[in-house]
C-alpha positions in Angstrom: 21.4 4.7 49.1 18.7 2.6 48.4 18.5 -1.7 48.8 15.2 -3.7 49.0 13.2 -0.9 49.3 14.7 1.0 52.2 17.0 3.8 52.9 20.9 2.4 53.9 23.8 4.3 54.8 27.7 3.2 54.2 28.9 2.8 57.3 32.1 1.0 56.6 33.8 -1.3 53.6 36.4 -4.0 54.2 37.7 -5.9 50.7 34.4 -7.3 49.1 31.8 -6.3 51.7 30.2 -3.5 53.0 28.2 -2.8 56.6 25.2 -0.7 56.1 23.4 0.7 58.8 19.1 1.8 58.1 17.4 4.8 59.4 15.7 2.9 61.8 19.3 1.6 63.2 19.6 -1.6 61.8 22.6 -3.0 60.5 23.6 -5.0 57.6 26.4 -6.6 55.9 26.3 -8.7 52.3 28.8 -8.8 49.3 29.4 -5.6 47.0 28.5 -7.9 44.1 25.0 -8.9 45.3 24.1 -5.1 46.1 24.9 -4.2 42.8 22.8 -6.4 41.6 19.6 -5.8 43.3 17.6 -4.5 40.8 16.1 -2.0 43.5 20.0 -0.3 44.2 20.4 3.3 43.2 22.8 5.8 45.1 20.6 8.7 46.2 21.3 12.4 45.7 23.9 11.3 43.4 25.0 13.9 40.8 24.1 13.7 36.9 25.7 11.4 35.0 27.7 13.6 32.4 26.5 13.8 29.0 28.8 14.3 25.7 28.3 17.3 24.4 26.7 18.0 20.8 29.9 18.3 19.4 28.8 17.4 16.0 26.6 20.3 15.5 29.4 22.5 15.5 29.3 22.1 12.0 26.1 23.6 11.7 26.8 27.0 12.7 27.8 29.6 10.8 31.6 30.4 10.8 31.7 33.4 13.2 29.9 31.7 16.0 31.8 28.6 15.5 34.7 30.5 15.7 34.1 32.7 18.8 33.5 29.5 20.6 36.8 28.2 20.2 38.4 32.0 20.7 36.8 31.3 24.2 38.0 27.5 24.8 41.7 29.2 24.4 41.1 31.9 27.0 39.5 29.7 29.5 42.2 27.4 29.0 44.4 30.2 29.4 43.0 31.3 32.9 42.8 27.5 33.4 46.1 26.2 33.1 48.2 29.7 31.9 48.5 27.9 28.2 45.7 28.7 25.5 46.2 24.8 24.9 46.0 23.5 28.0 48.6 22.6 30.5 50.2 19.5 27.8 51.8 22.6 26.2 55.4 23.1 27.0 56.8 26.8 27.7 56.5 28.9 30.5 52.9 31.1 30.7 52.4 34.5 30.3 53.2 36.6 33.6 49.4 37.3 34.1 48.2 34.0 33.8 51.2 32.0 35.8 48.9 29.9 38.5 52.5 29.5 40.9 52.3 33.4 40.9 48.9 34.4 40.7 45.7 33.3 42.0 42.6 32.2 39.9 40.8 35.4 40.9 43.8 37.1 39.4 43.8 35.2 36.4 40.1 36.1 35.7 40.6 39.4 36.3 43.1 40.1 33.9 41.3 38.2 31.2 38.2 40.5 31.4 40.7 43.4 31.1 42.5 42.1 28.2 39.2 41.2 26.6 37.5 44.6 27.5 40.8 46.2 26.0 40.5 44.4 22.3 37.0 45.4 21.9 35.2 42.6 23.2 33.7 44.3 26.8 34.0 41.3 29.5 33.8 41.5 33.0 35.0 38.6 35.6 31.9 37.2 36.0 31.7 36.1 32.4 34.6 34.6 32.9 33.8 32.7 35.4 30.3 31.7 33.8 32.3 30.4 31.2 34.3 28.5 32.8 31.5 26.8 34.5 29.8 25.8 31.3 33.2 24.6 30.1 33.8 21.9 32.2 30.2 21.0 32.2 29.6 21.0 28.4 32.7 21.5 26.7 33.2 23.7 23.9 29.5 23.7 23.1 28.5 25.0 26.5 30.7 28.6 25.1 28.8 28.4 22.1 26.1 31.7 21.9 22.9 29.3 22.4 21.0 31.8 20.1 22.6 31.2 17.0 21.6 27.9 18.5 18.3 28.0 18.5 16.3 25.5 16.0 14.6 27.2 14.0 11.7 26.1 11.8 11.2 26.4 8.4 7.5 27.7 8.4 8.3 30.8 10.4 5.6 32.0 13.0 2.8 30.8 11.0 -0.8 30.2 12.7 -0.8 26.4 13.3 -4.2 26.4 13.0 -3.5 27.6 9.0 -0.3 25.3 8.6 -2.9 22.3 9.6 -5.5 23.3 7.2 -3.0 23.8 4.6 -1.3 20.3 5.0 -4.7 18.7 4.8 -5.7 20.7 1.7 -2.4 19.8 0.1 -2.7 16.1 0.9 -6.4 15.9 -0.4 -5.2 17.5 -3.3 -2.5 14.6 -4.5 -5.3 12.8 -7.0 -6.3 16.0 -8.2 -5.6 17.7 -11.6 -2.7 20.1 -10.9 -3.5 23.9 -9.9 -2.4 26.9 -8.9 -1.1 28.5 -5.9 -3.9 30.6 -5.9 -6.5 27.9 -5.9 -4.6 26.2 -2.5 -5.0 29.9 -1.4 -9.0 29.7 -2.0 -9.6 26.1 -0.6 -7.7 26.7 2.3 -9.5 30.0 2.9 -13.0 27.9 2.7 -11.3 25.1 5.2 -11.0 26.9 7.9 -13.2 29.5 7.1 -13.4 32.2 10.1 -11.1 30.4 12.2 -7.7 32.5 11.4 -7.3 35.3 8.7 -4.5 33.7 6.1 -1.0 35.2 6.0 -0.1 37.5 2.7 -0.1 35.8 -0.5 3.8 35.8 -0.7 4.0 34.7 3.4 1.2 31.9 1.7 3.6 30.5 -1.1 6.5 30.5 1.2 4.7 28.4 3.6 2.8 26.0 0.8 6.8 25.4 -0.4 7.7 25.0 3.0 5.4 22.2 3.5 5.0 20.8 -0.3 8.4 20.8 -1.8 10.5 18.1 0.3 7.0 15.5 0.6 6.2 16.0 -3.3 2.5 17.3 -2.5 3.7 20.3 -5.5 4.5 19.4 -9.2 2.8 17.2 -12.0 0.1 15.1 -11.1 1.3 12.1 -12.5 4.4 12.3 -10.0 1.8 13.3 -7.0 -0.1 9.9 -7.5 3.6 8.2 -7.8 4.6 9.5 -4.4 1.1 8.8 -2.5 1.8 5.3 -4.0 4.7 4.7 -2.4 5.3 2.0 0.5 5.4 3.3 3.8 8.9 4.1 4.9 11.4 2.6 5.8 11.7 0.9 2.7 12.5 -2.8 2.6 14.6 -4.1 -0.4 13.1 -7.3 -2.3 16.0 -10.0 -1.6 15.6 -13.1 -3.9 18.2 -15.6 -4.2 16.9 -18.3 -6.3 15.5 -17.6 -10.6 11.7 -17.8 -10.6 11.7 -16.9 -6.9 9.6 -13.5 -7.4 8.9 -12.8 -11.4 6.9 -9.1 -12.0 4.9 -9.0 -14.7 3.2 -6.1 -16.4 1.4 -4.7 -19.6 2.5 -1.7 -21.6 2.0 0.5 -24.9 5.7 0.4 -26.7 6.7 3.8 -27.8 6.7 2.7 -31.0 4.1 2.8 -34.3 3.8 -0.6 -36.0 2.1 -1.3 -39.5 -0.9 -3.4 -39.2 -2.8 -5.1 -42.2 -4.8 -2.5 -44.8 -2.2 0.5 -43.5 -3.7 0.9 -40.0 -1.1 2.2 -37.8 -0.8 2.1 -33.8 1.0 1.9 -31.2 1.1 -1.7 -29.9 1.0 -3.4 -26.5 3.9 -5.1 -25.1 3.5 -8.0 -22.1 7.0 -8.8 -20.4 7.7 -11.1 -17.5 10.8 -10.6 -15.4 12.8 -12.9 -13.1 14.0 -10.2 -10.6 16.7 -12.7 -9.2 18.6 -12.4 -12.4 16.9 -9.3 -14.1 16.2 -11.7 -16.9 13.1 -11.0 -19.6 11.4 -14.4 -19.3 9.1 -13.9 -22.1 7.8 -10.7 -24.5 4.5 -10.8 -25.6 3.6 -7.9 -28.5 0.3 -7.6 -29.6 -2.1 -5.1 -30.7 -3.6 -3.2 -28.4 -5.8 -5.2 -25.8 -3.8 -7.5 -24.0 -6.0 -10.7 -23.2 -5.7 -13.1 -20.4 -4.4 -16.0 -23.2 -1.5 -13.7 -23.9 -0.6 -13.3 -20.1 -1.2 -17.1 -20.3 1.2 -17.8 -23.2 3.8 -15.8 -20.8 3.8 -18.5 -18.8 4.2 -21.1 -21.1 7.2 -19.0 -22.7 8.8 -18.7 -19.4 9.4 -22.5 -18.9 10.5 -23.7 -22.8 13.1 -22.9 -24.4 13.1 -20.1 -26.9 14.1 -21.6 -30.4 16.7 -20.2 -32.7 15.0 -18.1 -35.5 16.0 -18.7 -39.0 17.9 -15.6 -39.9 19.8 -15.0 -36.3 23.1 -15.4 -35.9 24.6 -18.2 -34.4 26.2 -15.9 -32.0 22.9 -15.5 -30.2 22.8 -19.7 -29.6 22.7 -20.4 -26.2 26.1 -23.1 -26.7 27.8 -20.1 -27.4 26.8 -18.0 -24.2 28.1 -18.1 -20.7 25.2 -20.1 -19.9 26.4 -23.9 -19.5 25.1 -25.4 -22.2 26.3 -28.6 -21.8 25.2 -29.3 -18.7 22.0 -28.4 -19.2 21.3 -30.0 -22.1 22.0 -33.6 -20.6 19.1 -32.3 -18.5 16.4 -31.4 -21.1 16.6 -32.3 -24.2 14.7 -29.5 -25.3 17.7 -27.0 -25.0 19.0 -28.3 -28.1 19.4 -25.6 -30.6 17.9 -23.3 -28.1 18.4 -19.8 -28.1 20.3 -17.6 -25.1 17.8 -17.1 -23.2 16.8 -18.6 -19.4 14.4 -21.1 -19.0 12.9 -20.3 -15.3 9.6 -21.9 -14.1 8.0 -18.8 -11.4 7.1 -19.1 -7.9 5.7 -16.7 -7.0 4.4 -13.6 -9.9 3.5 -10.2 -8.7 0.9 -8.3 -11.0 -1.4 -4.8 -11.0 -4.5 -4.9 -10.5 -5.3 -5.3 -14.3 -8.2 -7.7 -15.8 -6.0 -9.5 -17.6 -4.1 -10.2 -14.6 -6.5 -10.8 -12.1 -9.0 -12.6 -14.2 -10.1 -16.2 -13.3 -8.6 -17.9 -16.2 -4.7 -16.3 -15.4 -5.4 -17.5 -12.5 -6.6 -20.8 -13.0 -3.5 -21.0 -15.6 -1.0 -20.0 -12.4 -2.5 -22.8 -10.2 -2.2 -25.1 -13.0 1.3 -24.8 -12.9 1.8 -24.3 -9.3 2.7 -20.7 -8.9 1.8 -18.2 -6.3 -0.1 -15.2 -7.8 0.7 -12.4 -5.8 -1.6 -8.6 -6.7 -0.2 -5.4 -6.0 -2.1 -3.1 -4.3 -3.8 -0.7 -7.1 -2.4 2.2 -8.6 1.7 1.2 -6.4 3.6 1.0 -8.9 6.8 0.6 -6.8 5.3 -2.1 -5.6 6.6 -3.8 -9.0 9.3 -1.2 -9.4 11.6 -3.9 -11.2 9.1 -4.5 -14.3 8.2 -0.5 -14.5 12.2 0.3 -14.7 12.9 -2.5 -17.2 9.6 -0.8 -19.6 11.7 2.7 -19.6 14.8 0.9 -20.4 13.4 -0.9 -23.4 12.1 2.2 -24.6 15.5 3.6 -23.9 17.8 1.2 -25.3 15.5 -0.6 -28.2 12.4 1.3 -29.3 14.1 4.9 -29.9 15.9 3.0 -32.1 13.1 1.8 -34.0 11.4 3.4 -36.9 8.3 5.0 -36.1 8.7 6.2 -32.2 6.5 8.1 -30.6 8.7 9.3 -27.7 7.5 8.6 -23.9 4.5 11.8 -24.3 3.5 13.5 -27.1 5.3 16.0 -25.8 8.5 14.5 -27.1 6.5 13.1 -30.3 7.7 14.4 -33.6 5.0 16.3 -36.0 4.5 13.2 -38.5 5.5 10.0 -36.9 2.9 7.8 -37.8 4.5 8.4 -41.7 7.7 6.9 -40.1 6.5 3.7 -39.2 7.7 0.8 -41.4 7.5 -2.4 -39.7 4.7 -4.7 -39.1 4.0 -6.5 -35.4 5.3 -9.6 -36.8 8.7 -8.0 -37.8 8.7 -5.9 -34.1 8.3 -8.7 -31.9 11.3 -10.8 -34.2 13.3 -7.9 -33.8 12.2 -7.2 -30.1 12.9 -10.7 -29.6 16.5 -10.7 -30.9 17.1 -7.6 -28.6 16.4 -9.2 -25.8 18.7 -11.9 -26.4 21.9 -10.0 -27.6 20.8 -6.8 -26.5 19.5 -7.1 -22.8 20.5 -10.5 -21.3 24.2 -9.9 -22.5 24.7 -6.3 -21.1 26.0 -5.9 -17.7 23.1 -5.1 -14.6 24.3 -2.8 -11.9 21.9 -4.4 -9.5 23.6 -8.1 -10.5 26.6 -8.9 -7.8 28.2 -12.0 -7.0 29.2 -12.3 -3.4 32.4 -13.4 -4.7 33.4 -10.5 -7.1 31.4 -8.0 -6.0 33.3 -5.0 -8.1 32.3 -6.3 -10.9 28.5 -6.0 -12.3 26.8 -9.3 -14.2 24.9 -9.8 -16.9 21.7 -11.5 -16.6 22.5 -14.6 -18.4 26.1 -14.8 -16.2 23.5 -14.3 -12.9 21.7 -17.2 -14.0 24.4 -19.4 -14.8 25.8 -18.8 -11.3 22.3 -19.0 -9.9 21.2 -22.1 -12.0 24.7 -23.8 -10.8 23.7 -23.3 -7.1 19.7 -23.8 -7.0 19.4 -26.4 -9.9 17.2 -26.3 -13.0 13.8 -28.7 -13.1 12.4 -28.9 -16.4 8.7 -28.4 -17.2 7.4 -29.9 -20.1 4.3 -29.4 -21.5 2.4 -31.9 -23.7 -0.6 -31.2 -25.8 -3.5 -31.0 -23.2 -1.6 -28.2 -21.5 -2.1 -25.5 -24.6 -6.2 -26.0 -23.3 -5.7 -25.8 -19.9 -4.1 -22.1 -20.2 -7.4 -21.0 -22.5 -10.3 -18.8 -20.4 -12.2 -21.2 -18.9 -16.1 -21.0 -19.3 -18.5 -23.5 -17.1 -22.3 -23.7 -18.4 -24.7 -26.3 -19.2 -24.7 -28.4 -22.7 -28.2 -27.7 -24.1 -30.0 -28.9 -27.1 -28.6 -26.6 -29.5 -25.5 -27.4 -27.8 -23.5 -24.5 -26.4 -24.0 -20.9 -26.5 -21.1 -18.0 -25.5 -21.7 -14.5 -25.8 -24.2 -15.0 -28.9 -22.2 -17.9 -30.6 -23.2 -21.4 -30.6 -20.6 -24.3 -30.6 -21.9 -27.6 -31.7 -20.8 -31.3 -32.5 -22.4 -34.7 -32.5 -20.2 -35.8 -30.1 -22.1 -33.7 -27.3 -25.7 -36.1 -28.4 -24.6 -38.0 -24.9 -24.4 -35.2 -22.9 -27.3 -32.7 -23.8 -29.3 -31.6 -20.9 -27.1 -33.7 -18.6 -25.0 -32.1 -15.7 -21.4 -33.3 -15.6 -20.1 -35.0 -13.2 -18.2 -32.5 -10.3 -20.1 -30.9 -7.8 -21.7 -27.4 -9.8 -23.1 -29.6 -12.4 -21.9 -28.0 -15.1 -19.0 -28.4 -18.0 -15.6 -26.9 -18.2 -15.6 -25.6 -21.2 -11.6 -23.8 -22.7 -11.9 -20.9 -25.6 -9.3 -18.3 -27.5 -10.3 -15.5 -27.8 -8.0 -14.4 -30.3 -9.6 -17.7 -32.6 -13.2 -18.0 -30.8 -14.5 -20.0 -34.0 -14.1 -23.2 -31.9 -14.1 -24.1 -28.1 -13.0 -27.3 -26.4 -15.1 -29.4 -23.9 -13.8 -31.1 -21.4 -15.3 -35.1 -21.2 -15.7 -37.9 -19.1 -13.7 -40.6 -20.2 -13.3 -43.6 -17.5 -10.7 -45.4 -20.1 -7.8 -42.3 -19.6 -5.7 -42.5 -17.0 -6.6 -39.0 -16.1 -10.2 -40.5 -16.2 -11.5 -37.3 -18.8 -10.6 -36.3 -22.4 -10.8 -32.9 -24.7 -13.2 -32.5 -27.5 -13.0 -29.6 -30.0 -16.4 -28.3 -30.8 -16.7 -25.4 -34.1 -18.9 -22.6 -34.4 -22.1 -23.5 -36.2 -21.8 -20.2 -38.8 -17.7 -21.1 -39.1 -18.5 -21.7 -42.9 -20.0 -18.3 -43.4 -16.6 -16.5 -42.1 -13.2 -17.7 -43.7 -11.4 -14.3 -42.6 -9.9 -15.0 -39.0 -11.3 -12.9 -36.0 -10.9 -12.4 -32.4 -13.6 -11.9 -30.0 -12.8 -8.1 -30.0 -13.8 -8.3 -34.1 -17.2 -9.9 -32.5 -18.1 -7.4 -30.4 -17.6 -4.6 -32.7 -20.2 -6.6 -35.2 -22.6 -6.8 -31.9 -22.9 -3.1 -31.2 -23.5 -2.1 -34.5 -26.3 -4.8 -35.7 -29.5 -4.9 -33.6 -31.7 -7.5 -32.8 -34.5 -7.7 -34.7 -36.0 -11.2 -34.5 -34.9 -14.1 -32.6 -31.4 -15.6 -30.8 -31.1 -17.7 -33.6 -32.3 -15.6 -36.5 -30.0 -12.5 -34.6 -26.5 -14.9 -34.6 -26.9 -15.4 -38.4 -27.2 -11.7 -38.4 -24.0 -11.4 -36.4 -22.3 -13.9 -38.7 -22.9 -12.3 -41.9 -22.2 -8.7 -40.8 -18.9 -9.8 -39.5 -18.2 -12.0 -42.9 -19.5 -8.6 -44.8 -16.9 -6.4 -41.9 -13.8 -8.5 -43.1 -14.3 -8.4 -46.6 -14.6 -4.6 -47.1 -11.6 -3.9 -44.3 -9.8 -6.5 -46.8 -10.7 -4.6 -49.8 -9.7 -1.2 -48.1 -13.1 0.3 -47.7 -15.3 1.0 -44.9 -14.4 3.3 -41.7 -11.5 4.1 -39.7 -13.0 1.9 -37.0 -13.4 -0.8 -39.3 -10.1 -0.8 -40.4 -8.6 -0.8 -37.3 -11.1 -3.7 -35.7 -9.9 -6.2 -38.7 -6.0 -5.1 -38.7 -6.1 -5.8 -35.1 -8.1 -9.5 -35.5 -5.7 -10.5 -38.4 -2.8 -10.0 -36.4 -3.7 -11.3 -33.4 -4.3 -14.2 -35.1 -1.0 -14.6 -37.0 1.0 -13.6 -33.5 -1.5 -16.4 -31.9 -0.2 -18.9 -34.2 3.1 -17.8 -34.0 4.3 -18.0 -30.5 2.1 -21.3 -30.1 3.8 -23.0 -32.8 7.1 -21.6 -31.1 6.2 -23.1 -28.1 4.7 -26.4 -29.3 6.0 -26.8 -32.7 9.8 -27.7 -31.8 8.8 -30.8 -29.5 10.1 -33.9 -30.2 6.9 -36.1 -30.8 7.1 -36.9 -34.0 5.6 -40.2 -34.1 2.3 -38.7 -34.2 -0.2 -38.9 -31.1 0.0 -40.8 -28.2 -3.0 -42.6 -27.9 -3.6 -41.7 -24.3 -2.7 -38.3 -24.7 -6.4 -36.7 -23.4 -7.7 -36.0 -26.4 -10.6 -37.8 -28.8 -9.1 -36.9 -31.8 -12.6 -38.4 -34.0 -11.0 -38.7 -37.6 -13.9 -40.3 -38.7 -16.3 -37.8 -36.9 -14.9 -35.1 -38.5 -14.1 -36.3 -41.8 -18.0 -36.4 -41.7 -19.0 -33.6 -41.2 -16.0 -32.3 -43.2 -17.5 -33.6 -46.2 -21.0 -32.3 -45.2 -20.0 -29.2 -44.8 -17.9 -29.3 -48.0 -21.5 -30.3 -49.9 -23.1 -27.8 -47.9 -20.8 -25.0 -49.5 -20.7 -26.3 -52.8 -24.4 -26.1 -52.9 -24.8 -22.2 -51.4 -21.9 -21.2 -53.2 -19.8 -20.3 -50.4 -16.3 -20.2 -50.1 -14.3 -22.9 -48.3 -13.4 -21.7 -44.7 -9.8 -21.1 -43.7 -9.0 -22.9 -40.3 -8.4 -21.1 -37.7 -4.7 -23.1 -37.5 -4.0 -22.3 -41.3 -5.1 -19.2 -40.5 -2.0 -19.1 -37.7 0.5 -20.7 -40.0 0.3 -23.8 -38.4 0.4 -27.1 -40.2 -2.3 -29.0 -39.4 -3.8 -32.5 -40.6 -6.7 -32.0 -39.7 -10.0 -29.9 -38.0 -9.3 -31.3 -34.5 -5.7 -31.3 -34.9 -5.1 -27.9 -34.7 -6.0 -27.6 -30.7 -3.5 -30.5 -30.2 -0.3 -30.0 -29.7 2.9 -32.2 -29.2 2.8 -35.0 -26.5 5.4 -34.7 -23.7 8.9 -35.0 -24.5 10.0 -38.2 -22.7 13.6 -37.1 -22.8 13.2 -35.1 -20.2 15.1 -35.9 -16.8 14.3 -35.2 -12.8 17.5 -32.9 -12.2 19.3 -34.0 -9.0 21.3 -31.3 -7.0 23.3 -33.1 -5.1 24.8 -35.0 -8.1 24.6 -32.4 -10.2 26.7 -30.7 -7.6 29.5 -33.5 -7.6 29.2 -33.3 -11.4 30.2 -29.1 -11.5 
């Protein structure tokens, strides 16, 4: 054996020890325990440790070689022992095979005779081979190793022409899909005099052989999918807490909706989901072009409560849901009347690589409010599987429903659909909205398990009530200033004529201190908040030493606001821009600009003009009625009714405004121009007055720090 190195011999063992004597003649004795545990001890020349046999791929033969093995196993057995079971079978043995009579040579001999006599032609030898590979491998050492044999599934193909073929196939997966033929031709030209290429039948075999199990064949649309993917193994997302990890993502709903003047399309739906709880946090529907103020307005869905809509049922009140209602409400007072749905502030949000989503202003709004923005890499959609499932299900359970859908491809679209459609956005998102209350958070979620029941599947609201029970609920209000703060942010310099975006000048009297001067943090230049679905006024963000927060908001209008009355987003705006040319100066060229979009929304209004102009003013219109809408939602149901705090960040300027209210009012009565409608009237919002409309409610002081550990005592 060998010990530190050298070459011992056993020479003798008495109880625990042992004597060892070297090559050289030395002798030793020490304990059996500490030469075991040399780490240098190994017994040399010992025999193989035996190895279990495969005896699971027995399975994987075919019947007649599984069964010839075992047909062998009995006669070994039998020459063995004199039983085709062994020797635990009772009975005497056959005369032939009696070991007290005959010997083993015997035995073997008479085996290949009886074998060679039913047809099988075995001599002693065999026998004793088998025997051998028996006892050294079981039943799988009798097994015919040829049927064996693994076999592969491209044959005896070149590699050289399996490895061109693999790399054509996965160069190929962002490709539009082809032919067998054409793989035929690119590999031909890939390793072009290297090998001749199989037949074309031995070709398709082989490009199945390597394509069908790894998806490189089919539609491209599932290729991309596949080369998407994660690299294996996967690892599931495990979240234990609501708002832990929300997904949100931006999609067309397979439905047609009725916009103003007849224009129909399909519009675009924004959803954020708690993957904790599978809960839809907040819907967003607008027409199509999602901006980064509707991904912000997500947010600020997400963490108030959603109000009860006139004409739902009380059913759909969140005191009548699982969700404890009670409990909550001595929390926030804001759940009063609330609707059944969660209120969860996010963590951490996972988005694609979309502009809306990665755009500065999303994700100035997510710092704002403390969340970790988290991108996916581009074009892995299982990388946000949760949000892309829950968009099929909608479509699935809700909009096949609806009048007007289009089916997932226009392959499943029927031959007149667009006649079909009835509803307008504003009547979609109430009834989307409803769904998702009665329709989604109350049906049961497969993925949703309590440790504690885990047979039974949970609804999304019962998940969050068992969640909110454990991990607590903090409120997040949000008073006025906070509606500005989740606007696109601009920063520029405050010129002469005041301030100029994208060909639109914003001006007030209350920017005379602050022309031509650079504000106050380290750029030098002013934060300046804008809507782009009402871009006739901007807000300004102020010094002001005598607010706690040491700054204020002031709302600066659009110099041409009087010349437009219609509302409009900043995609009606740059429509007007590509279609009127510059033809004298910036100034001269903006009062172009105003009055071909004033002359734009009166002939979409009157149901002339183009297509294109239909379409640009249906879209502005209701982006501007779902605009006001979901803000006055949000902001309209808060408990300030007092009227505004006087520290509430913003210079409200009554008198300022009621100046230049009246001058503008004299200004229009002598052109002849029509009043403007405010941008808030436009939105449905009541308003008192110009500067009131970007104000919002102060913070509801009713509002309590939630506690855990008493809550805990309390439950």
């Amino acid at each position: 054996m060998r010990f530190e190195g050298r070459t011992w011999t056993v020479a003798a063992l008495h109880g625990g020890q042992v004597r060892l004597i070297a090559e050289n003649g030395e002798m030793a004795a020490l304990l059996l325990a500490l030469l075991f545990a040399d780490e240098g001890f190994e017994v040399a020349a010992a025999p193989a440790a035996r190895r279990m046999p495969p005896l699971g791929l027995l399975e994987s033969l075919s019947a007649p070689v599984r069964e010839r093995a075992l047909a062998w196993e009995r006669h070994v057995r039998e020459v063995e022992t004199g039983h085709p079971g062994g020797s635990s079978v009772a009975g005497p043995p056959r005369a032939a095979y009696d070991p007290d009579a005959r010997t083993l040579a015997q035995r073997e001999e008479a085996k290949a005779a009886e074998l060679s006599a039913a047809g099988m032609p075995t001599s002693a030898e065999t026998g004793r081979r088998m025997r051998a590979r028996y006892r050294s491998d079981g039943v799988w050492g009798l097994v015919d190793q040829r049927a064996a044999r693994p076999r592969s599934a491209l044959g005896r193909a070149d590699e050289r022409v399996v490895a061109a073929l693999r790399e054509v196939l996965e160069a190929g997966q962002e490709r539009s899909s082809g032919t067998l033929g054409r793989l035929r031709v690119y590999t031909e030209r890939h390793g072009d005099g290297a090998v001749p290429l199989p037949s074309p039948a031995t070709f398709n075999r082989l490009v199945h052989a390597l394509a069908d199990g790894r998806g490189l064949l089919g539609r491209a649309r599932q290729r991309r999918w596949r080369s998407a993917r994660p690299a294996t193994p996967f690892v599931p997302t495990t979240v234990m807490a609501p708002g832990e990890l929300v997904m949100m993502d931006s999609t067309l709903l397979d439905a047609f909706v009725v916009l103003d003047d007849g224009v129909v399309e399909r519009p675009e739906l924004t959803i954020a989901l708690d993957v904790a709880t599978r809960s839809i946090c907040a819907a967003v529907l607008r027409p199509k072009g999602t901006r980064s103020v509707d991904a912000a307005q997500l947010l600020a869905q997400m963490i108030v409560p959603a109000p009860m809509r006139p004409d739902w049922p009380e059913a759909l009140a969140m005191e009548r849901s699982v969700i404890p209602y009670e409990r909550l409400l001595s929390v926030d007072a804001r759940m009063e009347g609330a609707a059944a749905r969660p209120v969860i502030t996010p963590q951490t949000i996972v988005v694609d690589q979309g502009k809306v989503f990665v755009s500065s202003s999303f994700v100035a709004a997510c710092g704002s409010l403390g969340i970790s923005l988290q991108p996916a890499p581009p074009g892995n959609g299982p990388a946000k599987g949760h949000v892309e499932r829950t968009f099929s299900s909608i479509n699935t359970l809700f909009a096949q429903h609806v009048a007007g859908y289009t089916g997932s491809h226009t392959g499943e679209r029927g031959r007149d659909t667009e006649s079909e459609a009835v509803w307008t956005l504003a009547q979609l998102d109430d009834l989307l909205q409803e769904w998702i209350i009665c329709g989604w958070q109350e049906r049961e979620h497969d993925g949703l398990r309590d440790p504690m029941m885990p047979r039974r599947a949970l609804s999304p609201n019962e998940m969050w009530a068992a969640l909110v029970a454990v991990c607590g609920y903090v409120p997040v209000p949000l008073g006025r200033e906070d509606y500005t703060e989740l606007m696109p942010v601009k920063r520029q310099k405050i010129n002469d004529y005041g301030i100029r975006i994208d060909y639109r000048t914003y001006d007030h009297k209350t920017l005379n201190p602050y022309r031509g001067e650079a504000s106050p943090t380290a750029d030098g230049l002013w934060e300046i908040h804008y809507n782009p679905h009402a871009p006739d006024e901007v807000w300004v963000r102020l010094p002001n030493p005598g607010q706690p927060r040491g700054y204020r908001w002031e709302a600066v209008p659009w110099i041409h606001r009087t010349l437009v009355s219609a509302p409009f987003t900043d995609f009606t705006w740059q429509h007007v821009r590509s279609t009127v040319a510059q033809r004298g100066s910036r100034v001269s060229h903006e009062h172009d600009l105003a009055l071909a979009l004033r002359e734009l929304l009166e002939r979409a209004a009157a149901g002339h003009g183009s297509r294109r102009d239909k379409v640009v003013a249906a879209r502005a219109r209701a982006n501007a009625n779902a605009d006001g809408a979901v803000w006055g939602i949000l902001y309209g149901r808060q408990t300030a009714a007092e009227g505004p705090d006087e520290d509430d960040g913003f210079d409200h300027g009554e008198e300022a405004f009621a100046e230049d209210a009246e001058a503008e009012a004299e200004e229009a009565d002598a052109t002849g121009e029509r009043q403007p409608l405010g941008p808030a009237d436009a939105e449905g919002l009541a308003v008192a007055g110009d500067n009131d409309r970007q104000a919002g409610p102060a913070r509801d002081s009713s509002v309590t720090v939630y506690d855990p550990f008493e809550e805990s005592l309390r439950w």
